[in-house]
Each structure stands twice: as C-alpha cells, then as structure tokens.
N, C-alpha and C positions, 0 to 999 in steps of 0.2 A: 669314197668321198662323194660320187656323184648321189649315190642311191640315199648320204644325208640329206644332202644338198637339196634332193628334189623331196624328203619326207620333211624335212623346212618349209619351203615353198606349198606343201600341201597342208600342212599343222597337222600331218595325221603319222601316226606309229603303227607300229606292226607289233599288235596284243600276242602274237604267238612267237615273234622273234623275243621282244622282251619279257617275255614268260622262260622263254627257255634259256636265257641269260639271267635270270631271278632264280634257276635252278628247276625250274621240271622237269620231268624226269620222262623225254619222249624217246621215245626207241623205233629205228628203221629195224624192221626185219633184215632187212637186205642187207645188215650189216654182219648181221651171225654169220659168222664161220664153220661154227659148230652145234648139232645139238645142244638145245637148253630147256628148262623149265623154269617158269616165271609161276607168282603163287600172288593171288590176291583172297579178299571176303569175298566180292564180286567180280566177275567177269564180266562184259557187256559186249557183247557183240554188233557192232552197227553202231554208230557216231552221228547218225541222221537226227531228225527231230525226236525221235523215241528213246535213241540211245542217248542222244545229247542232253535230253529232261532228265531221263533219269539219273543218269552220272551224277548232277550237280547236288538232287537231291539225296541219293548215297551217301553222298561224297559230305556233305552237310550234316547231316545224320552222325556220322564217327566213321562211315566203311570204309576200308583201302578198296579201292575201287580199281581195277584197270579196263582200259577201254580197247578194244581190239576193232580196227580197220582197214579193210583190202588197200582202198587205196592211197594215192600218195598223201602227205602233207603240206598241203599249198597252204596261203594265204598272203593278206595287204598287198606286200609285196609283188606276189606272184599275178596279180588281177594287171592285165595291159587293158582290156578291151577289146582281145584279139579269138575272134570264135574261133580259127585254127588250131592255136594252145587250149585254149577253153575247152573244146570238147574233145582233144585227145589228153587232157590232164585229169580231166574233172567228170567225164561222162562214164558211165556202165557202155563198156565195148565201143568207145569215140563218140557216142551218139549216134552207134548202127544198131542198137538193139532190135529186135522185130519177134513179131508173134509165130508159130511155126509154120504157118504159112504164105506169110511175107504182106499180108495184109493191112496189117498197122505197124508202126514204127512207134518206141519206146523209149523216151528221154529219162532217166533216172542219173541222179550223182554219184558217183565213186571217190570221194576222199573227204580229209576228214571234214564231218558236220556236214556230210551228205547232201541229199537235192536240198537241202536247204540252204545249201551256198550258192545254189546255181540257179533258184527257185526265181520267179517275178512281185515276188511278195504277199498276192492277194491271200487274206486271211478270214475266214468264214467259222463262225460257230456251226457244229454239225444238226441242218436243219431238224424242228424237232420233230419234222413228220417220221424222218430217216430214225430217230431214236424211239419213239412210238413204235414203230414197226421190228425194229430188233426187240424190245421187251416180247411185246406181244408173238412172233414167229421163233426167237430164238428164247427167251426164256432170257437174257440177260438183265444182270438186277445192277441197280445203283447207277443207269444213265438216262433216265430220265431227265426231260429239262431243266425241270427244277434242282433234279443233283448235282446235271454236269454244271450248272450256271458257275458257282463257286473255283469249280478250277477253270473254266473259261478265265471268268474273272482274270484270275491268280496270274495266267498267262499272260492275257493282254497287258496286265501294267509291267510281268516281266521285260517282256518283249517290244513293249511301246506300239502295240497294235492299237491302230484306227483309221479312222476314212480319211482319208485323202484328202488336205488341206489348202490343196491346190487346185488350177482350172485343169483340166486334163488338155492330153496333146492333142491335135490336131485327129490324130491317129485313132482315141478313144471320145472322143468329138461326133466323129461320125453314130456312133453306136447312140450316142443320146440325143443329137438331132434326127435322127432316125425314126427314133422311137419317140421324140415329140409330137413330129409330124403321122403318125400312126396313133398318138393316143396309147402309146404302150409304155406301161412306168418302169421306170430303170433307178438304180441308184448308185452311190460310191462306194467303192471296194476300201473296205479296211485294208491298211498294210503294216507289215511289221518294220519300220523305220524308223530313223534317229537323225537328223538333221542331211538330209538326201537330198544329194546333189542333183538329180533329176535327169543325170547322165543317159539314161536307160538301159543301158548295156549289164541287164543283172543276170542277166544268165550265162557271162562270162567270169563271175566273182566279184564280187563289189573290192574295189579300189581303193574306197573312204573312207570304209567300215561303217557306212550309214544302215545296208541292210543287218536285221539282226537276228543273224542265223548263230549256230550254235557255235560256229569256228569264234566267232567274238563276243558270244555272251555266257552258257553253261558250260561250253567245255572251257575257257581259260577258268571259270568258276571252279570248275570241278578238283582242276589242276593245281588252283591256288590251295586249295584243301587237300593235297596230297596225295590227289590220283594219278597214275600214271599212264599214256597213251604207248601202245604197239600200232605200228601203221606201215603198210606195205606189207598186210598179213593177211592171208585168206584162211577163214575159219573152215576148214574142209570137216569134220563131223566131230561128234560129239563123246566120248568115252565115257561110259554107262557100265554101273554096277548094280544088280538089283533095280531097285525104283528111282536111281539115282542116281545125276551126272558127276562122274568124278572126276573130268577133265576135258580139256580141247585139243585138239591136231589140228596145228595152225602147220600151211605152211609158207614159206619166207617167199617176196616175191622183189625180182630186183628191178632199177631203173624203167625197164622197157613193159612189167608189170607180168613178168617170165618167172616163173618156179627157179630157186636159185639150188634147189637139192636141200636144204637145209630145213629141216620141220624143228618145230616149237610144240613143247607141250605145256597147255595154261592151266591148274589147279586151281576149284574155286570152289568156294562154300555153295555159294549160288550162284548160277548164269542166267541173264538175262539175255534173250534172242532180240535182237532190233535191227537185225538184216532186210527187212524189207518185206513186199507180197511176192518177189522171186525168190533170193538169196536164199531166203529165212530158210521155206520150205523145201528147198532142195538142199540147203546141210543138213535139214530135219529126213530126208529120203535116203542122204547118203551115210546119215548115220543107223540107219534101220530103225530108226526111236520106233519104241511100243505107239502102233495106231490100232486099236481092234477093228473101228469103223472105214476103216481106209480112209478118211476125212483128210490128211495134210495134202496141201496143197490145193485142194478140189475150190468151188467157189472162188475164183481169183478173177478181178472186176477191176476198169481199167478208165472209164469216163470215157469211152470211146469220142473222141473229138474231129471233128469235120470243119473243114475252112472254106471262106466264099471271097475273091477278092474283087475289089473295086479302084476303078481309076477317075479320079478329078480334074478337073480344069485348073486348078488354086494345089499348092505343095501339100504335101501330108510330111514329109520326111518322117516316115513310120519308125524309125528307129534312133529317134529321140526324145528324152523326157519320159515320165513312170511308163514302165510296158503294160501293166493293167490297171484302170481306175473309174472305169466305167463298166455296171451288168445290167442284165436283166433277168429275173425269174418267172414273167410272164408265161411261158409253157413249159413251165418245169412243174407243178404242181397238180394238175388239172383232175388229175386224179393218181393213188397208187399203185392199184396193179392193174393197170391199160395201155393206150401204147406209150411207149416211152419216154418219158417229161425230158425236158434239156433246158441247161443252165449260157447266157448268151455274154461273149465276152470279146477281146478284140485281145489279140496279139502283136508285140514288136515285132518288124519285118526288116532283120539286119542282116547285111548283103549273104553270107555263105547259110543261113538257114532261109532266105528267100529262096535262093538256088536253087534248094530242093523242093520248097513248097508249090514253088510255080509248076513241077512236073514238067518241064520244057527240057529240050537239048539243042545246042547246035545254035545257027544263026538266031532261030524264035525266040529262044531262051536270051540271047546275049541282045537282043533287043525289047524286051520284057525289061531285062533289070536294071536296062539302062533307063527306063520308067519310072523306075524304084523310089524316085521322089517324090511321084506324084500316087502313088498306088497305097492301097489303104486295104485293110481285112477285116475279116472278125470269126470268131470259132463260134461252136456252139458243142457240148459238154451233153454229152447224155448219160441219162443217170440207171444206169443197169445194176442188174442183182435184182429188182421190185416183181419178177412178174415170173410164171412159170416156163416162159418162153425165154426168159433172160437168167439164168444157171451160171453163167460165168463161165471161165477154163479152169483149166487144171496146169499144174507144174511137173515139169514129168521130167528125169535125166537122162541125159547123153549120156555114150558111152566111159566120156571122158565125165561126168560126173557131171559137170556143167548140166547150168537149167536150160530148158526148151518149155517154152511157153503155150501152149494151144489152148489159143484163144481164138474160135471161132466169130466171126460176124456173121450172124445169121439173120434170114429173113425179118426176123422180128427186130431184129436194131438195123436194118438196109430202109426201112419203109422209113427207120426214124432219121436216116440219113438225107433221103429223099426231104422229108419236110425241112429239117434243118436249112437244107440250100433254097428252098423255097423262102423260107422266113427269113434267111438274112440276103437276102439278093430285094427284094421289096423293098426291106430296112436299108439298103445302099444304095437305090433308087429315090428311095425318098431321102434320104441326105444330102440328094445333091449327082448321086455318081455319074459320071458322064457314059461308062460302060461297067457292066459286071459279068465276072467268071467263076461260075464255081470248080473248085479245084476236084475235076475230075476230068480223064483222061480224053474223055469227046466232048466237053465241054469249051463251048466257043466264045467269046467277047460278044455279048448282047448289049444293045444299045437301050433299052426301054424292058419296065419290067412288064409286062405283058408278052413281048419275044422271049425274056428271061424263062420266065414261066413255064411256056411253050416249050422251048427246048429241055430243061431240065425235066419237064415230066415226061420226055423221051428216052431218056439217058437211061444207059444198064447199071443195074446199082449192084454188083456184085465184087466178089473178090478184087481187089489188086485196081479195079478202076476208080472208084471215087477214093482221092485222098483223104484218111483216117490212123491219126495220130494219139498219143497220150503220154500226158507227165505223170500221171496221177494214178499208182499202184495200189491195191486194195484188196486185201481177202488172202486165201489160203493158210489161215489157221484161226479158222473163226471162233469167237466169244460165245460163250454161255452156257447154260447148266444142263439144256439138252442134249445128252450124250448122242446121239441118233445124228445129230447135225452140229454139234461143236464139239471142239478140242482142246478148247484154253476157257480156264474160268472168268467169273465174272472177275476174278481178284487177280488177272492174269497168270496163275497158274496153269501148267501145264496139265488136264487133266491125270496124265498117266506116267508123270515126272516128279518126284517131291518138291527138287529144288532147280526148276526149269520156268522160269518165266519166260512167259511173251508181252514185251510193249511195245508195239509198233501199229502201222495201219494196217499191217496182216490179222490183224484181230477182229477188222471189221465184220460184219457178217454182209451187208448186202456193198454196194458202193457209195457214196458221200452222196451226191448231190450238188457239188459244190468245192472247188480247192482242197484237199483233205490238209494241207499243212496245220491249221491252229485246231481241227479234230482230233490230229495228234499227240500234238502239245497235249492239251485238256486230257484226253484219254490217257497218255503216262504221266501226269502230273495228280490224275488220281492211282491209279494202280503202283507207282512208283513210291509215294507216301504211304501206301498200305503197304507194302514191302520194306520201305524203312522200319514204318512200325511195328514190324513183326521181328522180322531183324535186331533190334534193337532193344527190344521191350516196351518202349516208349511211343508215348501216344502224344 
C-alpha cells in the first residue's frame, strides 16, 4: 500500500513492474533448479547500450530475441538515492573494479540496461576527427561523418538527447566561469532526458524515469514485441561447431551474485556479444573462439580520467542538480598523434564516492567531507589509443576465468596527467577558488595558482600516486577490414565466426574522445539494422 501510495504522490510507474504484469516473459536464473535450454533467432548478450539498441531493433524486425544479463533486475522502484545499494546492486564487482595493477579504478554497470542506468547522461556524437582516423588506420568502412550523422540522428530523437535546457549547478558553474575568465570556450553537454528532476543522483538509478537508459526505453520496447529477458546469468563461453556458434553456457547466479550450480544452455541462430570492452573479450578467451592474429582483447582504452578539487567561500553542494552540463574541448584536439588531447568536465561529488576521491583517511578525511558543501571538482578525460606510445591493455584471464585488465599508465599518458592538473587548478583559480588540490597523494591545499603550479610540477606522477579513474570502456575487439589489426567487420561481424556479432564499444578501434554512450547507440543502431536486414531479407 505504501509503495502505491508514494508512486501516487510521484505520478510516476514502474515500466518494468507493469510490463511484467502485462505478461513479459523475464526469467531469474537463480530460480532454475535444474538444468535447461532456452532457444531463441537471437541471443544478445549484454543489456547495456549495445545490447539494449539492438534488442529493440530485432525485436521490431519479426526476431524472437532473448536478452541475457549477469546481473540483477533493478528498477523505478529499486532507485532510493542510496550509493550503498547503488553500487553494490548496480556496479561490475561494487564499484571496486581496477586495472591489474591497482592504478585506476573502473566504474562499469552490471544489471539490466547496463552503465546506462547508472551513467550521468552526457551524450556526444563520436568526434569526426576520432572517425577520420579509424577509416583511415583501421580500414573501417561506413562511419564516416557523413554516414554515421543518420543514425546519430535516429538516436537522439529516440532517446531525447540534447543540451541542457537549464542554468547548470553551481558545481558545473565553476567549469564555465573559469573558462570565461581564461578565454577558453566551453559549451553544453547534450543529455539523454525526459522531463528530469534535476535530482543529480544518477549514478544511483534514476527514481523518475527521466533519465533514458535502456531499462525504460528499448528494452521494455523490445519486450513489448516479444522478446524475452534471462537476468542473473553469466554468459561464461560460447559452444562452437565449425565456423559457427551453436550455443551458450550460461551459468545461473543467485541473490548474493554466487554461482548457484545450475548452468543453462541458450540455442540461437545468431549471437550478438554486447558484454562490454572487459566481459565481451574474456568470454571471447574463455571460449577459445578462432583468433589467428591473437587480436581479442588487445587494444582496450579507457579515458583515463584525472581529478582536481577546489574549495569556495559561497556553497557548491556538488551533489545536486544535472551531474554533468558544462565541457570543454579546448586541449583535446591540438593535434592527433602528439601528446595526448583531453576532454574537460566536472563531476557530482556525493558523500561515499567523495570518500574515496578525496584519497584521505582518518581525522583529515572526516574533516574534508565535512567541507563537502562548499568543495567543487572537475575531471579531465584523456583521449588514448591516437599515438604509438598509447596501445591500450589488453584482457587477460584469471584462473578462475574472470577478466584482469592490464592496463598500463605509462609515461606517455603520466605527462598528460601532470598537464590535466595544471589546466584545471588555473581554471578553479580563476573561478573564484579560495584553495585548490589536485587529487594526488602529496598533493597539498594551495592557496593561489602560482603556489598551485609550483607544487604540482614537483609531484611524482607515477603508479598508484595521482588519482586516475574511468567510466568509459573501449576497445578489445576492434572494427575493420584490416585483418592484421581487427577482428570484427565493418558490418559487425565476427571476422572468423559466421553468426557471431559484436555491437558494443568494444568495436572501437582507438578510444572516443568524449562520453562514449550516444557513440554507442549510433554504432549498433547502424550495425544492428544491417543484421535485421539480413536476417530478415528485408531492407
């Protein structure tokens, strides 16, 4: 009664509770008892933006579609604003994921409709410097600007992407009086929303259903048309006969997100991989899949992201109102293959992911955050994969099968770190800051950016000392016709799989540039249509 009560008082429903009373047909793993096999046209692995484009269009098309995803099935309902639940419901391993040698930390979603439920919105066409440079190095055909514009297009009026109709918070404020006062042009981040409450708390699942990720807009699509979702199901490899996938070994995973003993086998005409730049290519390792070039996995690119924070005299309460609405791409273009460009943005700062950002313990820390209303950030995004010194990691498996990411920082992105804190400690100076810190481990509260300066160009920029984070997964089963360096076609085919596609941002070949979420979209909203059309006959 109560949980009417209060979707009264909110005028908002729960698209996936009333779907599944309308009769969709979702299935917990964790509920088999026994051995099963489940048979669809398509399988889909991965519920994210990739998986969730294509489902709908499948599904549209005439296919019986089923959608397979590890983890749970949240939504409306489930969204409190509580990062506790949030990141141990919604995140890939709580929101501890890390690179193998503990250097960056890795936010990715786990359930259904992926980091796109848990995402901040910002939505970016994939710059065309970035799609120049894959035609031209990788050989991929049909994403030039002028082609991809169309399914951009298509996406945005899906998804209700665009800029930001609002003043921004106090939080993203800073980032553009900043850059006023420097002469540095900035502008408004498109987002993908629908009448948004301005809450900011979107990285714990939107509440309202204003943001519009795939949990409320392609997958109940998908569903209405008679696809069916498995959730609580980890796709562990692939069952291959000659050139050709003849099934999945899913296995069942219960409440606590533990192997319940219980494996599923899923039969499909065709499977699509939309597990991610980790997931994808470590089912792709553990399945032996034919690589001649060893290419799966290699090239995996990450936006290496770096933080600077600042305190004011006047509130910020950073963790309220849109979490991103203000950029800049002032030193992200200056050239392609030099040192490394980066994209300038600002982050929500809500109390348990402050915790960790601030790098403190103990008294300093618990006096830090009692600051927290007056304290303000901003990231900066660097754009890797462009340069012979920037190669990316590779995905490599644990014993237990499980991904291990080695993803090196090396010299050649530490120097780009070093500027990053340089450019936005200036840019928080001149906003006004009253003190700025960049978040690295000997890095002190400087009062004036000149002492600023001074100190940072002292600091060791190495391993585990400057704070270095990323949402933004990319690479490891790259696109295009050059066999020597890709593994998936231009048509997302699996080079050496008949009926194995890949649409996800593991396709990429270098890294974005920029948000990779509406690169996504675009990217399986063409590849996803050509697979209907083939499928189908129809054009």
């Amino acid at each position: 009664m109560a949980k009417k009560v209060f979707e009264e008082i909110r005028g908002i429903t729960d698209p996936i509770l009333e779907g599944i009373s309308n009769g969709w047909v979702t299935l917990d793993a964790g509920d088999y008892s026994e051995h099963a096999t489940l048979e669809a046209d398509v399988a889909i692995i991965g519920t994210g933006a990739g998986g969730g484009t294509t489902a709908e269009i499948l599904a549209k098309a005439g296919l019986k579609v089923l959608l397979i995803e590890e983890g749970p099935l949240k939504s409306t309902n489930d969204f409190k604003m509580d990062e506790r639940q949030a990141y141990k419901d919604l995140y890939q391993e709580n929101a501890g994921r890390m690179n193998k040698d503990g250097s960056m930390s890795i936010l990715q979603g786990r359930c259904v409709g992926g980091t796109t439920v848990i995402n901040w919105t910002s939505s970016f066409r994939t710059p065309e410097q970035t799609l120049q440079y894959w035609g031209e190095q990788f050989d991929t055909k049909g994403v030039s600007k002028g082609e991809m514009a169309p399914w951009f297009d298509k996406m945005e009026k899906r998804l209700n992407i665009a800029p930001w109709a609002f003043a921004p918070n106090e939080n993203n404020a800073v980032l553009s009086r900043g850059a006023d006062a420097l002469s540095i042009p900035w502008k408004t981040i498109p987002r993908n929303v629908a009448g948004c409450w301005n809450l900011g708390y979107c990285g714990t699942g939107c509440p309202t259903n204003a943001k519009q990720s795939m949990l409320v807009t392609t997958i109940p699509s998908a569903m209405d048309e008679g696809s069916q979702l498995l959730y609580s199901a980890r796709a562990e490899r692939l069952i291959m006969e000659n050139d050709k996938v003849t099934g999945i070994e899913v296995t069942a995973l219960d409440k606590g997100y533990r192997p319940t003993g219980v494996k599923l086998t899923v039969k499909a005409t065709t499977v699509v991989l939309a597990a991610g730049g980790i997931n994808g290519p470590a089912m792709m390792l553990r399945s032996k899949a034919p690589d001649p070039k060893g290419l799966v996995g290699k090239r995996t690119f990450f936006h290496p992201t770096t933080f600077s924070f600042a305190s004011f005299e006047n509130e910020i309460n950073p963790y309220y109102g849109a979490p991103q609405s203000i950029y800049s791409d002032h030193f992200q273009w200056d050239s392609v293959d030099g040192p490394v460009g980066y994209k300038l943005e600002v982050p929500p700062l809500h109390p348990g992911l402050t915790s960790v950002l601030l790098m403190g313990h103990g008294e300093a820390q618990f006096e830090e955050l009692n600051k927290l209303p007056n304290l303000s950030s901003m990231i900066a995004l660097l754009r890797d994969g462009f340069n012979d010194d920037s190669e990316g990691g590779s995905i490599e498996l644990a014993d237990d099968g499980s991904a291990i990411i080695d993803y090196e920082i090396n010299d050649y992105l530490w120097e780009g770190v070093k500027r990053t804190h340089l450019t936005m400690a200036e840019l928080q100076f001149a906003a006004g800051a009253k003190a700025v810190r960049a978040a690295h481990t000997e890095a002190k509260w400087e009062t004036s950016w000149e002492a600023s300066k001074a100190a940072i160009n002292k600091l060791d920029y190495s391993a585990s000392r400057a704070l270095v984070g990323s949402a933004h997964v990319m690479g490891g089963m790259t696109m295009g016709e050059d066999l020597e360096r890709c593994v998936v076609g231009s048509d997302g085919k699996y080079h050496y799989l008949d009926n194995l596609y890949v649409i996800d941002g593991s396709v990429f070949p270098t890294s974005i540039g920029a948000n990779p979420q509406l690169s996504i979209y675009g990217m399986a909203c063409r590849l996803a249509t050509g697979l209907a059309e083939k499928l189908t006959g129809r054009t």
